[in-house]
N, C-alpha and C positions, 0 to 999 in steps of 0.2 A: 504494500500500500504506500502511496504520495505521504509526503509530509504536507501537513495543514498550516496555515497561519493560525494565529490567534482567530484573527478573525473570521475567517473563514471556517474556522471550531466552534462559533459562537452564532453563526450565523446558521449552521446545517442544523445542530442539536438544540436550538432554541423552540420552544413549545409553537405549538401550527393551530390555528384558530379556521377548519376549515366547516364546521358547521355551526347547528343552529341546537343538537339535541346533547341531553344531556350526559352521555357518554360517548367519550369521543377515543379514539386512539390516536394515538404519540407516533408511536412504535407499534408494530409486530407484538410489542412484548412488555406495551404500556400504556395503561386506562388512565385517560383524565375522567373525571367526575367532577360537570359543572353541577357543584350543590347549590339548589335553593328551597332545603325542608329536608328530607331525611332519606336516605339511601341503608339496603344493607352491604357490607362487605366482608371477606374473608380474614379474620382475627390475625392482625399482624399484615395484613399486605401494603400497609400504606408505605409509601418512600418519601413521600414530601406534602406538605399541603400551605393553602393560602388565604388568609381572611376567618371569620369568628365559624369555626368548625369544633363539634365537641365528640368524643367516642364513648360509646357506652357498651360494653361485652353484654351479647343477650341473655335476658335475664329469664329465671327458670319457669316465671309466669307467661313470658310469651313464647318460650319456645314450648309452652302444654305438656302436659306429663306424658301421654302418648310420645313425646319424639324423647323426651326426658327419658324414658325408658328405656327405651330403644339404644339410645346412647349408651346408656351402661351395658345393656344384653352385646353392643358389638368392640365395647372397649375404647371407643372414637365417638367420633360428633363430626360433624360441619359446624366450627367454630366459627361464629358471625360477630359481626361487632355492628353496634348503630350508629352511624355518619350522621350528625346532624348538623345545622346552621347554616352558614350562606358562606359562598367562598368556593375554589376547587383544591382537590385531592386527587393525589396522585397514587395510584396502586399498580402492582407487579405482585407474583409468587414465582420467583427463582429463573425467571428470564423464559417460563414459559409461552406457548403464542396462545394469545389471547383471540377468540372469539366473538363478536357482538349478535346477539341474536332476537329479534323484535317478535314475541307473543303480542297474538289478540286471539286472545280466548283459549289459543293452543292450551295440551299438558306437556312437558317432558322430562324425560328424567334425566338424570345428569350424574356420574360417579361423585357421591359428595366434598371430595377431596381438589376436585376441578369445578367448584363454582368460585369465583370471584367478586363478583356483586352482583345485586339484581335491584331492580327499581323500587320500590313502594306499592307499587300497582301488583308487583309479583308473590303470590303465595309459594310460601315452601314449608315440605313436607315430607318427614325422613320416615322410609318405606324398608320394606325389609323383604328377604326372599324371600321363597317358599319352601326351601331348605333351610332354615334356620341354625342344623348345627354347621352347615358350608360354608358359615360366616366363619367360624373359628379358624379355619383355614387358610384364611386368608383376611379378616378384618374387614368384609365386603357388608359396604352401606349403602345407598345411594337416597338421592333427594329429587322428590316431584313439586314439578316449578308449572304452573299453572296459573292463568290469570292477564292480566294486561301492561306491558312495559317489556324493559328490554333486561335482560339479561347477559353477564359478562362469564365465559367458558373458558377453561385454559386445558391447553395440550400439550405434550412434550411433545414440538416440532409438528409438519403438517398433518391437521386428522385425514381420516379414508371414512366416507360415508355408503355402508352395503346397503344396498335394500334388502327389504325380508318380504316375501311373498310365498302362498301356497305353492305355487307354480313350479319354482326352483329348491323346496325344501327348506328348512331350518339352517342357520346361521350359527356357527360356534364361535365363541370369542375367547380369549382367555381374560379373566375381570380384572387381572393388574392394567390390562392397556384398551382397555373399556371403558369410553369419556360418555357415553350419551345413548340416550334409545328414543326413539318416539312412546308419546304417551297411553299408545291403545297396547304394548307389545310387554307382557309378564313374563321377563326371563327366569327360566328355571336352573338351578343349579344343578350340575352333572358331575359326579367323581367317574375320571377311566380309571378302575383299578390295573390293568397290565401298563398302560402309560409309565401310572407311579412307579409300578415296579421295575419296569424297564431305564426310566432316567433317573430313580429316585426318591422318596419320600418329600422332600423339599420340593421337589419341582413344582412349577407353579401349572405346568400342561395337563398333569392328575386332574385340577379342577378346573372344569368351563362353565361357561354362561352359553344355554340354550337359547336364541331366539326362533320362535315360530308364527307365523299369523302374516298380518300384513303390516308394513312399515319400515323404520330403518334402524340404524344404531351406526355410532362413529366410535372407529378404534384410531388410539393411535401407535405409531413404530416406537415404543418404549412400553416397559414392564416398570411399573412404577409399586411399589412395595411400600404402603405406607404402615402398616402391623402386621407382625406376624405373629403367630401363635407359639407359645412353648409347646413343644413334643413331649 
């Protein structure tokens, strides 16, 4: 790479004002959030902010006992924090690429570890498998985002969106590199026993995520491990 001037350092990486709504990208791999009232975001993702903004970690009455449960039954949470005031704020998680995606009315679900904010307009809703001891296996949570506004997704590097239709059969993913699914689509948990035995008890390919029906789901090219279970 060229050597830069000063100015021309200042000039390229300087914030871009090029719309009207209120999450805009920087970068690839950087949310502004024009605040004027209250956004939520991902606990710890802010980098910078500007003007009278206050954080509040969600508290146990709004996140309702139902997800409060649940939290504990998987060891993890989607740790939110509440943005409020007037001013912008600046969020990242680990230089991942950030996604913007505008619901009206849509559901979907999202690997809870890959949401980064969502609007006010946005309900969330931490959902659980239908294997529930597949959880241990992997710390597999996810969040259904439903409702009207936009919400902010993170991937490691670019996602791959498959479809899932009768037509072509079921879709298998492995849940470490599982960001999202459409809202009508109930993945089931699947252990391959010879898998395991063949790579391993660790391996994370022993366990998938079943998709069946119609609709889609996005993986991305990374195995991301946020818990693992003691053996």
């Amino acid at each position: 790479m060229g050597i830069s001037t000063l100015q021309e350092f200042l000039a390229s990486s300087k914030e871009k004002d090029v719309g009207s709504e209120a999450f805009e990208l920087e970068s690839p791999h950087l949310l502004e959030v024009r605040l004027d009232g209250m956004v939520w975001a991902k606990a710890g993702s802010m980098v910078a902010r500007k003007g009278a903004v206050r954080f509040t970690r969600q508290g146990v009455m709004e996140q309702g006992l139902g997800n409060l449960l649940k939290k504990m039954v998987s060891g993890e949470g989607m740790q939110l924090m509440k943005v409020e005031g007037q001013g912008r704020v600046y969020l990242a998680d680990r230089g991942k690429k950030i996604t913007l995606l505008r619901l009206a009315g849509e559901a979907i679900f999202v690997n809870g570890n890959d949401v980064l904010a969502i609007e006010s307009g946005v309900e969330s809703r931490i959902t659980m498998m239908r294997n529930v001891a597949g959880m241990l296996s992997g710390g597999l949570f996810n969040v259904r985002l439903s409702g009207s506004g936009i919400v902010a997704i993170t991937s490691h590097y670019e996602p791959l969106t498959l479809p899932v239709n009768v037509g072509t059969g079921p879709v298998f993913t492995d849940p470490n590199a599982t960001v999202a699914w459409s809202g009508g689509l109930s993945p089931e948990i699947i252990t391959d026993i010879s898998l395991g035995s063949l790579l391993g008890r660790g391996s994370g390919e022993s366990v998938q995520l079943r998709f069946a029906g119609e609709g889609w789901v996005v993986v991305q090219p990374y195995e991301e491990v946020v818990f693992q279970a003691k053996e």
